[in-house]
N, C-alpha and C positions, 0 to 999 in steps of 0.2 A: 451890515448896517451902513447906511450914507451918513458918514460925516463932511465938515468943511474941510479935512483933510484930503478925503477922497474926494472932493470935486476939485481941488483947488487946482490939478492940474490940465484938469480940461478947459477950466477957466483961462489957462493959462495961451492956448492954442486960439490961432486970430477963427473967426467966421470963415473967412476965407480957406483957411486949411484945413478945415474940418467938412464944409461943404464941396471939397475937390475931393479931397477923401473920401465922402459921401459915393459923390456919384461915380468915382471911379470902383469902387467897391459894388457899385448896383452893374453898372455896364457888365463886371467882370461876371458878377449871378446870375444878369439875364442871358449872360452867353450859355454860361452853365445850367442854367435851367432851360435853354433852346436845345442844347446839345443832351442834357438827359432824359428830355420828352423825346427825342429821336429814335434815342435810343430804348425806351420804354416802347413805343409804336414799333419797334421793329426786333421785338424780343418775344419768342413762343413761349418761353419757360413761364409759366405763370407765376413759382417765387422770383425769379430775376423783376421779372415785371412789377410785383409790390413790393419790391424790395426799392424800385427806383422809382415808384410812385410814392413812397414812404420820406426819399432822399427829395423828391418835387417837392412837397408839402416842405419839407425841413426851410430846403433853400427861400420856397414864397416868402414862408415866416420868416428869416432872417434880411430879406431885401427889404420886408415891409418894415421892419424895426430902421433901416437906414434911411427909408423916404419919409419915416417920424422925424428921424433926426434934422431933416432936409426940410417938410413942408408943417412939423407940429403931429396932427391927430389923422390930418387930411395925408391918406394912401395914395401914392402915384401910382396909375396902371401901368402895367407891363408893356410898354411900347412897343418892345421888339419881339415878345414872348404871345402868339397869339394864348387867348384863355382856352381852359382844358372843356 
C-alpha cells in the first residue's frame, strides 16, 4: 500500500537527481538489451535462445517504467537498441 510515508522520501530527491538517475539507468539497459539481442542472434540452442528473449522482454519492461518516470505515460524509443 502507498502511503505519505512511502512517498515521502522520493519527494525528498531534487528532479534533477532522479532524472540523471533516470537516464543513466536507461543507457545502462540499452546496452544490455544491445548486448543480449547479440547474443540471442548468435545462439543455436533454442532454450538458451528463449530464455534470453524472455531476459529482452524483462529488461524493455523495466527501461520503459524509467522513460515513465522521465517523460509521464509517453515511452521513449530505444535509440540505441534497433527494434526486434
Amino acid at each position: 500500500m502507498i502511503t505519505a510515508a512511502t512517498i515521502l522520501p522520493v519527494a525528498t530527491l531534487s528532479d534533477t537527481a532522479v532524472r540523471s538517475a533516470s537516464l543513466l539507468h536507461m543507457a545502462l539497459l540499452d546496452e544490455f538489451i544491445r548486448l543480449t539481442r547479440e547474443a540471442a542472434g548468435d545462439e543455436n540452442d533454442g532454450f538458451v535462445r528463449d530464455s534470453l528473449e524472455e531476459t529482452l522482454a524483462a529488461l524493455r519492461v523495466e527501461r520503459d517504467g524509467y522513460a515513465v518516470v522521465l517523460h509521464g505515460a509517453m515511452i521513449m524509443p530505444q535509440a540505441s537498441v534497433p527494434a526486434a
